[in-house]
mmCIF file of the N, C-alpha and C atoms, coordinates in Angstrom:
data_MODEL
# 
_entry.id   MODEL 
# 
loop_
_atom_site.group_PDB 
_atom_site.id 
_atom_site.type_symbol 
_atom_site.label_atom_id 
_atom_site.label_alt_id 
_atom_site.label_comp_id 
_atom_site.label_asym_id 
_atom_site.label_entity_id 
_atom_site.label_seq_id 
_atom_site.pdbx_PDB_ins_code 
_atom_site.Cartn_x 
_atom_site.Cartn_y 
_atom_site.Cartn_z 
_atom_site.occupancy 
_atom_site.B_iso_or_equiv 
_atom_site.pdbx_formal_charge 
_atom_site.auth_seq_id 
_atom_site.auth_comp_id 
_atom_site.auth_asym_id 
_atom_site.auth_atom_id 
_atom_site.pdbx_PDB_model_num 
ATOM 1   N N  . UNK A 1 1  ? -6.739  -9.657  -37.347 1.00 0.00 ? 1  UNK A N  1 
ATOM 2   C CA . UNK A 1 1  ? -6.123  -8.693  -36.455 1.00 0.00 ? 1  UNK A CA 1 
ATOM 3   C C  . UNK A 1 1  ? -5.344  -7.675  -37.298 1.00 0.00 ? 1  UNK A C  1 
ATOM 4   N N  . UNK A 1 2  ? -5.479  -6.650  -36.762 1.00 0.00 ? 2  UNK A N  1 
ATOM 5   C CA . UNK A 1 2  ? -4.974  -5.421  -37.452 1.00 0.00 ? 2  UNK A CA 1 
ATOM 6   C C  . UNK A 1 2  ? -3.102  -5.628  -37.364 1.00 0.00 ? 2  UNK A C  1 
ATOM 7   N N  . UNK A 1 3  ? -2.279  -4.572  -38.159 1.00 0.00 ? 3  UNK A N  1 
ATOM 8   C CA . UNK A 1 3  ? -0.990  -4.874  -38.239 1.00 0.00 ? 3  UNK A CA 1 
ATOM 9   C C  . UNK A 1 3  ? -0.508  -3.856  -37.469 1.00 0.00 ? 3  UNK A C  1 
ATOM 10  N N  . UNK A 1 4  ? -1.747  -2.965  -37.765 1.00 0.00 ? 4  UNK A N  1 
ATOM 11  C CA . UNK A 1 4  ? -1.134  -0.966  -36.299 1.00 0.00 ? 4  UNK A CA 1 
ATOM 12  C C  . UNK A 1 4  ? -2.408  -0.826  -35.860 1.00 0.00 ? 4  UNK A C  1 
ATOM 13  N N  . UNK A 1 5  ? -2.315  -0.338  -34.440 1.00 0.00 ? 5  UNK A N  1 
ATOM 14  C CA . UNK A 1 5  ? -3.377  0.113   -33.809 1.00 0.00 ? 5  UNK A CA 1 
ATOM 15  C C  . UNK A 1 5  ? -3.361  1.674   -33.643 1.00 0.00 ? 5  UNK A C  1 
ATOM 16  N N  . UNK A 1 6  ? -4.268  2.303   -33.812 1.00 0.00 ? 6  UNK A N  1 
ATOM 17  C CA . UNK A 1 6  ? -4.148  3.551   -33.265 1.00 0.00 ? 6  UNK A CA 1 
ATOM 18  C C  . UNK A 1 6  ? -4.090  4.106   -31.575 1.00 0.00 ? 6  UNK A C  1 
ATOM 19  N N  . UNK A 1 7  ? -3.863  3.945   -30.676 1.00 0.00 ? 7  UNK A N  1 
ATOM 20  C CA . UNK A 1 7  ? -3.967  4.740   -29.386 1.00 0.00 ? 7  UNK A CA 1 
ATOM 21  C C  . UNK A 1 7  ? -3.412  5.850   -29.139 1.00 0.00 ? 7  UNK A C  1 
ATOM 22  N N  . UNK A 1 8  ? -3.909  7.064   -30.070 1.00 0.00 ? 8  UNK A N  1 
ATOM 23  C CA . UNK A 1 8  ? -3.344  8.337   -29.891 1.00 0.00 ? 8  UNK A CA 1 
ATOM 24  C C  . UNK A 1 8  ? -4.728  9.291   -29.003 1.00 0.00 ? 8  UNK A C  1 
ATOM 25  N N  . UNK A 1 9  ? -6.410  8.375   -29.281 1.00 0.00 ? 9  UNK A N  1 
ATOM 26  C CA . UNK A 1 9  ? -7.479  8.673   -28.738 1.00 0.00 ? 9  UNK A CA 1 
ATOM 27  C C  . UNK A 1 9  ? -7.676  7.869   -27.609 1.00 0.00 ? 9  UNK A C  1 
ATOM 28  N N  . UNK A 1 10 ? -6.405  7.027   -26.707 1.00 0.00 ? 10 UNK A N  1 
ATOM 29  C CA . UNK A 1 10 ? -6.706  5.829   -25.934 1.00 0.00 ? 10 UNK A CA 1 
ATOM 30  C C  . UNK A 1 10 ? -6.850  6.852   -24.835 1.00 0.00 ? 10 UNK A C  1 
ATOM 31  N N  . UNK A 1 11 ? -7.985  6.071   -23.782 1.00 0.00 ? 11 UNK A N  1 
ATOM 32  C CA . UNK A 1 11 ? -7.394  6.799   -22.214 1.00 0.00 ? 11 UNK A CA 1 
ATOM 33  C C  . UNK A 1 11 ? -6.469  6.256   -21.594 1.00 0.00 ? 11 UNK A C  1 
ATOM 34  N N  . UNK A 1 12 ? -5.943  7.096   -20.406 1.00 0.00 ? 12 UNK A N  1 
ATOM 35  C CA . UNK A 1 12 ? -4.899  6.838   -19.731 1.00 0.00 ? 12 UNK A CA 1 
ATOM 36  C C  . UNK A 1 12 ? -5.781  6.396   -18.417 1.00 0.00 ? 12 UNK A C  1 
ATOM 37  N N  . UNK A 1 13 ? -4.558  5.003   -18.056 1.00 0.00 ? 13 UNK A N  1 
ATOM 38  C CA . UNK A 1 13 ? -4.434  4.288   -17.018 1.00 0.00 ? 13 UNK A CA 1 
ATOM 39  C C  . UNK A 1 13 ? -5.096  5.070   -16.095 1.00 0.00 ? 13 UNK A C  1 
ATOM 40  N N  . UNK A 1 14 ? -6.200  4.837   -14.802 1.00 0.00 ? 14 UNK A N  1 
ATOM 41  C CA . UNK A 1 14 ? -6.559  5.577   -14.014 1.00 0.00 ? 14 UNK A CA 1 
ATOM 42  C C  . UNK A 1 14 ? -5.806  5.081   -13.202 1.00 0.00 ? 14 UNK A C  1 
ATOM 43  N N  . UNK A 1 15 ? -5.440  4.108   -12.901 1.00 0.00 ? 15 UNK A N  1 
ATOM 44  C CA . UNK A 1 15 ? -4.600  3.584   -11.742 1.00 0.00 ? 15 UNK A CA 1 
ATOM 45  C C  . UNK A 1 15 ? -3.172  3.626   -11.712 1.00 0.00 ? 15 UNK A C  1 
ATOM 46  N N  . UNK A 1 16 ? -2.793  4.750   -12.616 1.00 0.00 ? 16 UNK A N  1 
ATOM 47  C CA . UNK A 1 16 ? -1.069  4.778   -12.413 1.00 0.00 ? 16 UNK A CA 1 
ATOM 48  C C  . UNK A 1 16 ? -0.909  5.330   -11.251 1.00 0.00 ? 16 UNK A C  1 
ATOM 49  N N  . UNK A 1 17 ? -0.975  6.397   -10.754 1.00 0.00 ? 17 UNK A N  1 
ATOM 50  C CA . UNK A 1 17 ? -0.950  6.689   -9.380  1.00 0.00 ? 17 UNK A CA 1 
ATOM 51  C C  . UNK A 1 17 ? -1.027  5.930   -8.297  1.00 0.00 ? 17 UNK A C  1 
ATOM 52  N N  . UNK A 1 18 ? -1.872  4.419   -8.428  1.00 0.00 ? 18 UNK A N  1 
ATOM 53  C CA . UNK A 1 18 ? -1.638  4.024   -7.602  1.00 0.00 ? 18 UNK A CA 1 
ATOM 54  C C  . UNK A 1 18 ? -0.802  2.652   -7.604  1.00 0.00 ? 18 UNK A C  1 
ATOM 55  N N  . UNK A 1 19 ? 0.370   2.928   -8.580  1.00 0.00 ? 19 UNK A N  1 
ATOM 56  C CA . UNK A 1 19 ? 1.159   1.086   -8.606  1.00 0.00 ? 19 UNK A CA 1 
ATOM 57  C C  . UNK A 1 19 ? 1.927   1.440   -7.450  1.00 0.00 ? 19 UNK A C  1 
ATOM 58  N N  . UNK A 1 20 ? 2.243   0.431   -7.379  1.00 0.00 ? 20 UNK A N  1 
ATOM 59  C CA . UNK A 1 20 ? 3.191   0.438   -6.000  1.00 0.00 ? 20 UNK A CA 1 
ATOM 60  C C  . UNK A 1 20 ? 4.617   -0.501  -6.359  1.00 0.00 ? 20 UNK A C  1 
ATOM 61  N N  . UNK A 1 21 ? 5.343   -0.060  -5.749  1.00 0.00 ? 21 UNK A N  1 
ATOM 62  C CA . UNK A 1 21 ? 6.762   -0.202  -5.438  1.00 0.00 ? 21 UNK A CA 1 
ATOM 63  C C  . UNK A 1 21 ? 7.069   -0.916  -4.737  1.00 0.00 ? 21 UNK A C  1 
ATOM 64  N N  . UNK A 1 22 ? 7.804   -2.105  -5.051  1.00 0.00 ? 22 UNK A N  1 
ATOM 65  C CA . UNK A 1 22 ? 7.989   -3.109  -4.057  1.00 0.00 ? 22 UNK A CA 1 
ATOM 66  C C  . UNK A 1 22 ? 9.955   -3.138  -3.505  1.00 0.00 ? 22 UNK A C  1 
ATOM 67  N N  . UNK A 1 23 ? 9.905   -3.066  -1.957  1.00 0.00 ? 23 UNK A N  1 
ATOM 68  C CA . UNK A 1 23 ? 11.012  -2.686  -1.228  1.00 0.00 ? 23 UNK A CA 1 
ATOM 69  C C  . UNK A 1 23 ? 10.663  -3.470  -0.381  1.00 0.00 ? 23 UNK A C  1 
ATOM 70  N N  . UNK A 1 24 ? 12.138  -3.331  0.189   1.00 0.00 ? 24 UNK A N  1 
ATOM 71  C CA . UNK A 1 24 ? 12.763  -4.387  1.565   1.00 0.00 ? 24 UNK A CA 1 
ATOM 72  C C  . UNK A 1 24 ? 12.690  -2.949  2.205   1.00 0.00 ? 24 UNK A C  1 
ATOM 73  N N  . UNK A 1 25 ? 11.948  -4.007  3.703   1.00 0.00 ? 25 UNK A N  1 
ATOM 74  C CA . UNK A 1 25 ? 11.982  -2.642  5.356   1.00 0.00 ? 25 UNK A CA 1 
ATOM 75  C C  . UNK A 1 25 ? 11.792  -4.126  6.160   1.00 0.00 ? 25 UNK A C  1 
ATOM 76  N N  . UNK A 1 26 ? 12.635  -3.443  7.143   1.00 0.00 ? 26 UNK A N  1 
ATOM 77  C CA . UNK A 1 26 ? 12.653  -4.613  8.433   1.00 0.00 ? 26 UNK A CA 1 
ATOM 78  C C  . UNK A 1 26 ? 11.736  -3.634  9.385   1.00 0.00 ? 26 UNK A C  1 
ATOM 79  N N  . UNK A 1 27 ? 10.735  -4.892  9.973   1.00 0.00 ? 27 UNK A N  1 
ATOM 80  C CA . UNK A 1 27 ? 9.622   -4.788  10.796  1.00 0.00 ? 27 UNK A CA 1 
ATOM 81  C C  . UNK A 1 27 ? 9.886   -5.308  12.157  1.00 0.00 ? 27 UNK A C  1 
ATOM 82  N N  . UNK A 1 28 ? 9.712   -4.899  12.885  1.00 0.00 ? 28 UNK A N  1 
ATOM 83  C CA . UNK A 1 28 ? 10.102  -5.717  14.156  1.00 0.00 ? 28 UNK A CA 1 
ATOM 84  C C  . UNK A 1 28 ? 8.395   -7.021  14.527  1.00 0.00 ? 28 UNK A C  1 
ATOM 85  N N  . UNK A 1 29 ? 8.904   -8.339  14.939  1.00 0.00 ? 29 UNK A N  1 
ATOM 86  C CA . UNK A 1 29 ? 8.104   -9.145  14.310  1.00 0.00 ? 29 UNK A CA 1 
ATOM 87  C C  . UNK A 1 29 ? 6.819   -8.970  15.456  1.00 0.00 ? 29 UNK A C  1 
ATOM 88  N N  . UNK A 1 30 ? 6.996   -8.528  16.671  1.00 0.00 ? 30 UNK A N  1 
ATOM 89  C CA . UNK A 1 30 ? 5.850   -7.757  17.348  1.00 0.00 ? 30 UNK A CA 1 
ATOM 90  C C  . UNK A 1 30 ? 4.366   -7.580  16.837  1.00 0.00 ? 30 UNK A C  1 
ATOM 91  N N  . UNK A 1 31 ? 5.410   -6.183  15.672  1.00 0.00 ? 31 UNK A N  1 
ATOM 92  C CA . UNK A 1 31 ? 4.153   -5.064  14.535  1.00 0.00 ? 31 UNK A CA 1 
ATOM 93  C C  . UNK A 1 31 ? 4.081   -6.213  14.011  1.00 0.00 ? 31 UNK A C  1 
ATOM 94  N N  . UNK A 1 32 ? 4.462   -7.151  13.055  1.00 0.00 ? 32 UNK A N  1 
ATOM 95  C CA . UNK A 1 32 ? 4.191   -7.807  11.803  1.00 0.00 ? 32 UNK A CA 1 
ATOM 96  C C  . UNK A 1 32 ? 3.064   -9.139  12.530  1.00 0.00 ? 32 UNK A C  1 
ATOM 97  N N  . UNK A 1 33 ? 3.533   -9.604  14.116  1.00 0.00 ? 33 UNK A N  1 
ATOM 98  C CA . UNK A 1 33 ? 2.312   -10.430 14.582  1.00 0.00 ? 33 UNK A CA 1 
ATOM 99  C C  . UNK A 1 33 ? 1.045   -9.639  14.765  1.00 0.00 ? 33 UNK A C  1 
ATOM 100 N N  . UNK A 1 34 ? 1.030   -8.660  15.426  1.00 0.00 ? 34 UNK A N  1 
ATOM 101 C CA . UNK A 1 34 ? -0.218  -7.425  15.406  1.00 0.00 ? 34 UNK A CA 1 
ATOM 102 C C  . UNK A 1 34 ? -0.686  -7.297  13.993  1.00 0.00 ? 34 UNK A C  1 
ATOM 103 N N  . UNK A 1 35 ? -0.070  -7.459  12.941  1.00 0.00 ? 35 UNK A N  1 
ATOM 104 C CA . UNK A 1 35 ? -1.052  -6.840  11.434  1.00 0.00 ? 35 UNK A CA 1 
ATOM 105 C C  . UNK A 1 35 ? -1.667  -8.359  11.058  1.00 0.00 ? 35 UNK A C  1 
ATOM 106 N N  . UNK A 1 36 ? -0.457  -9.344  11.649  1.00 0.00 ? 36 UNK A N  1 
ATOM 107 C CA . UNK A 1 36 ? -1.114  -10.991 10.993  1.00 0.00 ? 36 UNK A CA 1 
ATOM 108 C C  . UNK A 1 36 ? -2.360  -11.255 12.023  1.00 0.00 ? 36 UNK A C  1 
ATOM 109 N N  . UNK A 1 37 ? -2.830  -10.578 13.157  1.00 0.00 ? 37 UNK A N  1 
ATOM 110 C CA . UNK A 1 37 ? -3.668  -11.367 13.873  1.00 0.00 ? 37 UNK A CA 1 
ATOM 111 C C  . UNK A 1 37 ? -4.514  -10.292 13.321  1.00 0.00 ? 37 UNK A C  1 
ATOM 112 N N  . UNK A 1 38 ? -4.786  -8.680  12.501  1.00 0.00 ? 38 UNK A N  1 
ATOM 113 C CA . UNK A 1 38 ? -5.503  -8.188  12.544  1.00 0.00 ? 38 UNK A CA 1 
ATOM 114 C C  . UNK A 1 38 ? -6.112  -8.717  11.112  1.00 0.00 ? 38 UNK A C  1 
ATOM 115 N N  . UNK A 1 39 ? -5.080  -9.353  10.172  1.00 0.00 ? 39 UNK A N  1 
ATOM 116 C CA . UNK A 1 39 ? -5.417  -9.867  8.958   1.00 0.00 ? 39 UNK A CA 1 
ATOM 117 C C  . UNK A 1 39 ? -6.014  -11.027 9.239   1.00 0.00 ? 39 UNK A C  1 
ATOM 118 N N  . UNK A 1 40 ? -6.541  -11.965 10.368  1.00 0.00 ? 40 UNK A N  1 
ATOM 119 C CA . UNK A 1 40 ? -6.866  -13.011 10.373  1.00 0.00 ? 40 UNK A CA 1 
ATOM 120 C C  . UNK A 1 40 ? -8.249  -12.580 10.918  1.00 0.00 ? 40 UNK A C  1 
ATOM 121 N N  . UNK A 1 41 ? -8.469  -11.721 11.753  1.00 0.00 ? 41 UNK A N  1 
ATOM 122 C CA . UNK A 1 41 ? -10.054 -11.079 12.169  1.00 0.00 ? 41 UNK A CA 1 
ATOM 123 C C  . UNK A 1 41 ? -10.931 -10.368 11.063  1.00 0.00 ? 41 UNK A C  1 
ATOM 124 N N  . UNK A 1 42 ? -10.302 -9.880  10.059  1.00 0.00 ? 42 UNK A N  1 
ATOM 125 C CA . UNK A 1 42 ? -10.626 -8.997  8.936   1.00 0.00 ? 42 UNK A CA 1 
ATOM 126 C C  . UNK A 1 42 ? -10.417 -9.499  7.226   1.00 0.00 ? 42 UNK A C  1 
ATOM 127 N N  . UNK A 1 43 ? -9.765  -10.780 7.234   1.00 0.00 ? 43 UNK A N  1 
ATOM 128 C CA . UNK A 1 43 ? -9.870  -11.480 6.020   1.00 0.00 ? 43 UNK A CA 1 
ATOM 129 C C  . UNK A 1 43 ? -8.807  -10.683 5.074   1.00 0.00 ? 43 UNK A C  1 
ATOM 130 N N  . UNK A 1 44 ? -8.023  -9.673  5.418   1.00 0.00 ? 44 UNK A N  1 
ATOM 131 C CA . UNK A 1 44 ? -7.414  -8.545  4.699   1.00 0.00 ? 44 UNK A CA 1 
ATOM 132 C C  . UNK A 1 44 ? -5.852  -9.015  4.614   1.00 0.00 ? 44 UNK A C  1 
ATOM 133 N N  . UNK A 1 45 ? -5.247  -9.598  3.813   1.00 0.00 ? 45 UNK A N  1 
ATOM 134 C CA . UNK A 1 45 ? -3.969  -9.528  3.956   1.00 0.00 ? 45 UNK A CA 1 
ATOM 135 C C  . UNK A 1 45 ? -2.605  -8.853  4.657   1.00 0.00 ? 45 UNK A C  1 
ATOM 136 N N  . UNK A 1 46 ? -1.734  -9.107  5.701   1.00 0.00 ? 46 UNK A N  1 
ATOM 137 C CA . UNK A 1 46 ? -1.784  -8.351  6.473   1.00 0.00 ? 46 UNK A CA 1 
ATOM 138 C C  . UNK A 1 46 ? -0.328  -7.409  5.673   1.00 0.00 ? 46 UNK A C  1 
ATOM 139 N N  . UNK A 1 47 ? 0.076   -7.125  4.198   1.00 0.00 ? 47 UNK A N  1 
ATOM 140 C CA . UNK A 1 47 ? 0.664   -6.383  3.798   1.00 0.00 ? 47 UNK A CA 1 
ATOM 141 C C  . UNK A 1 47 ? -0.151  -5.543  3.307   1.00 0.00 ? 47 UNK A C  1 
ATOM 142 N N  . UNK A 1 48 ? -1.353  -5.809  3.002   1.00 0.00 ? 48 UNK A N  1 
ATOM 143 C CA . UNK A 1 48 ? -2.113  -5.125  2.191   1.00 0.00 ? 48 UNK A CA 1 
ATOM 144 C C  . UNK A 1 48 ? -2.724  -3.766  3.663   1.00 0.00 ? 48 UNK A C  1 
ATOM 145 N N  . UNK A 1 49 ? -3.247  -4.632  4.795   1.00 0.00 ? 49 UNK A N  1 
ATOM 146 C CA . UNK A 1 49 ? -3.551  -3.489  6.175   1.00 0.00 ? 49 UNK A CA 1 
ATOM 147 C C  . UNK A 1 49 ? -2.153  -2.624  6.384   1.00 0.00 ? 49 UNK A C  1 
ATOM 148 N N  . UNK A 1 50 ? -1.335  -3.132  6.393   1.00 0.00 ? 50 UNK A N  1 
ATOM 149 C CA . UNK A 1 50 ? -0.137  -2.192  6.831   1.00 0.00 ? 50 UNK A CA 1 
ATOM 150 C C  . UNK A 1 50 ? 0.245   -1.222  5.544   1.00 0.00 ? 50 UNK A C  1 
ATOM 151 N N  . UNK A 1 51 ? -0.077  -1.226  4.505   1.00 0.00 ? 51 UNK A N  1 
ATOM 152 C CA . UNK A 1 51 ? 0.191   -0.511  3.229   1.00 0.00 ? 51 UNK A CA 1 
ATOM 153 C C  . UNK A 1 51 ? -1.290  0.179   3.785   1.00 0.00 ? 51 UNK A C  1 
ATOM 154 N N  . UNK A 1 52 ? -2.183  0.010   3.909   1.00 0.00 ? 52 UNK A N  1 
ATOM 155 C CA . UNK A 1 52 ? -3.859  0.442   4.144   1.00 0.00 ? 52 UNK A CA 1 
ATOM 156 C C  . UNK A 1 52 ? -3.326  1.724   4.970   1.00 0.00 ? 52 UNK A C  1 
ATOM 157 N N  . UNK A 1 53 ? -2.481  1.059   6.347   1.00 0.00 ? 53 UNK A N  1 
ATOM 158 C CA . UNK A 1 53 ? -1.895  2.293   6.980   1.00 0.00 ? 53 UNK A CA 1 
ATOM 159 C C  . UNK A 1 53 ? -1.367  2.970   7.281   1.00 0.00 ? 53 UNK A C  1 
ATOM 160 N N  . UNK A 1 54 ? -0.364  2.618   6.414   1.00 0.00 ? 54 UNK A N  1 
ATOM 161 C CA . UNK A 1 54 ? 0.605   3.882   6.359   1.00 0.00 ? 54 UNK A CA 1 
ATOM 162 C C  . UNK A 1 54 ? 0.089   4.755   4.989   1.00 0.00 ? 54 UNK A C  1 
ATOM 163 N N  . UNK A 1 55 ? -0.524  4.596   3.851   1.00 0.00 ? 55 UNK A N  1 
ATOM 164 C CA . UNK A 1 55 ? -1.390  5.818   3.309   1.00 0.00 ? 55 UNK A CA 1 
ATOM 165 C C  . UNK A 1 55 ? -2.064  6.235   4.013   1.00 0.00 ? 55 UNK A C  1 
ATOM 166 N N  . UNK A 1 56 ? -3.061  6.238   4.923   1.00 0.00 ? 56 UNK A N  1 
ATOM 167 C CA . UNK A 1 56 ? -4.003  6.358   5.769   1.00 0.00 ? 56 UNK A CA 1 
ATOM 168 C C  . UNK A 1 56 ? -2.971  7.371   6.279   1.00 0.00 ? 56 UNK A C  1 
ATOM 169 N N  . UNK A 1 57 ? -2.057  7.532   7.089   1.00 0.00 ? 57 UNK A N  1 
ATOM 170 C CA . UNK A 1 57 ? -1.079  8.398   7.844   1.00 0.00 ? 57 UNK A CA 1 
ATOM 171 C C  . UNK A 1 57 ? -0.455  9.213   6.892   1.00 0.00 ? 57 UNK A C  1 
ATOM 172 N N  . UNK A 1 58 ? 0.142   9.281   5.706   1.00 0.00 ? 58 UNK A N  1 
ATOM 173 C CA . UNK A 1 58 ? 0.381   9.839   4.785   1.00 0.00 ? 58 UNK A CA 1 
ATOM 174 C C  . UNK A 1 58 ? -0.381  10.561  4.049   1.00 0.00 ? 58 UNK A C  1 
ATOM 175 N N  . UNK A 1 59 ? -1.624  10.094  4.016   1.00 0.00 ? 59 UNK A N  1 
ATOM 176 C CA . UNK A 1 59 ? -2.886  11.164  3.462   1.00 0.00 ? 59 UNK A CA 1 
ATOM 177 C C  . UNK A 1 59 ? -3.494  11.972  4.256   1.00 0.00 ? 59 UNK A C  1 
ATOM 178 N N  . UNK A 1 60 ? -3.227  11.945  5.505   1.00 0.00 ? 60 UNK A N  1 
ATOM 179 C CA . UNK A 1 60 ? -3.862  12.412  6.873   1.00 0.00 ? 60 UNK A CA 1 
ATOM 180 C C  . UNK A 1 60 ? -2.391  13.718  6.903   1.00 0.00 ? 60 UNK A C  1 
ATOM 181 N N  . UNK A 1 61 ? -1.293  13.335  6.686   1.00 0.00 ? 61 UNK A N  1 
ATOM 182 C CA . UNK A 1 61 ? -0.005  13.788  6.800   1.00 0.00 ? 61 UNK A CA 1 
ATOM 183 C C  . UNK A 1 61 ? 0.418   14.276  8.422   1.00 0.00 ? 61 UNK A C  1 
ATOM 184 N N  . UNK A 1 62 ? -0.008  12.838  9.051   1.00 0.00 ? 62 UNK A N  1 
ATOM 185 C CA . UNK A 1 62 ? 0.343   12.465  10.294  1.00 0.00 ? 62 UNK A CA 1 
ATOM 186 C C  . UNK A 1 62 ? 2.099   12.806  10.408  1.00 0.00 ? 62 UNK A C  1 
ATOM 187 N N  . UNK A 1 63 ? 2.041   13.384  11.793  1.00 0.00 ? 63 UNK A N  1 
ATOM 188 C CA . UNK A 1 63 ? 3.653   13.524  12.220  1.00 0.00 ? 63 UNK A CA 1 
ATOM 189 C C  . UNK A 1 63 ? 4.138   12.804  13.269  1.00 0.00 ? 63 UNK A C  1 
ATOM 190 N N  . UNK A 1 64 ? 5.127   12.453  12.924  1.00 0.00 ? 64 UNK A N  1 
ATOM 191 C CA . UNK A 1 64 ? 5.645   11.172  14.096  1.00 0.00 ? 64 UNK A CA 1 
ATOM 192 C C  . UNK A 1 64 ? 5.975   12.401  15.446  1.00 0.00 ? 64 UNK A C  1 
ATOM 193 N N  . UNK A 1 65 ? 4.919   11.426  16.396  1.00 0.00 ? 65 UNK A N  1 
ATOM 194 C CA . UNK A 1 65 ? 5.500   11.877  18.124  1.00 0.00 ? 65 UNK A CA 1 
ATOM 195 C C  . UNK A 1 65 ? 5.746   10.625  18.303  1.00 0.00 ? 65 UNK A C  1 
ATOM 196 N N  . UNK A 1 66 ? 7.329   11.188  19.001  1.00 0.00 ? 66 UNK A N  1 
ATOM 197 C CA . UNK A 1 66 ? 7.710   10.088  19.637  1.00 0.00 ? 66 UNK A CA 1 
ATOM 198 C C  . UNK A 1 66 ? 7.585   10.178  21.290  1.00 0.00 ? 66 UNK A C  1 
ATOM 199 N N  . UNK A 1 67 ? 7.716   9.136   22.255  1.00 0.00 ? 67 UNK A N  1 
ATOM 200 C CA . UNK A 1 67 ? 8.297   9.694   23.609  1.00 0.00 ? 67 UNK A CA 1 
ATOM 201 C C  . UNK A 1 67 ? 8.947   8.405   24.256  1.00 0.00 ? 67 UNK A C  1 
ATOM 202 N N  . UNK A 1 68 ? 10.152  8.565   24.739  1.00 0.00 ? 68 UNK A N  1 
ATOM 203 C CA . UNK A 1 68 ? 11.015  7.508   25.488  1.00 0.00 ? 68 UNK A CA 1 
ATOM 204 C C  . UNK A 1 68 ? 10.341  6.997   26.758  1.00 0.00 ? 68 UNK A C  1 
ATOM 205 N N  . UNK A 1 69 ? 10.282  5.825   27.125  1.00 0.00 ? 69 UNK A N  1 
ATOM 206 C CA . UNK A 1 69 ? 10.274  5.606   28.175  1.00 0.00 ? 69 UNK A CA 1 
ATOM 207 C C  . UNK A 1 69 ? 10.842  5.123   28.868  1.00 0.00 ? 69 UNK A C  1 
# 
């Protein structure tokens, strides 16, 4: 094994853009049963569908309507 490597010709990470950031958000457990029963029909982890959709809304650059009832 070498003692220096060169990576001044290395490529760059294609996937830096997409690491992700891990944070605390309170879910009301409703949404979080709705993503676990949609993760159990779809084999998809259900942090991984709810991260799926909120980029999905963010790349779309969806605007929150709200309406009271």
């Amino acid at each position: 094994m070498r003692e220096e490597y060169d990576f001044s010709n290395g490529r760059k990470n294609p996937y830096v853009k997409k690491m992700k950031k891990q944070i605390t958000i309170n879910i009301d457990s409703d949404t979080i049963d709705f993503f676990k029963e949609q993760s159990e029909a779809s084999g998809i982890p259900y942090q991984t569908l709810i991260n799926l959709y909120l980029s999905d809304c963010a790349k779309q650059k969806k605007q929150l309507q709200m309406t009271w009832e």
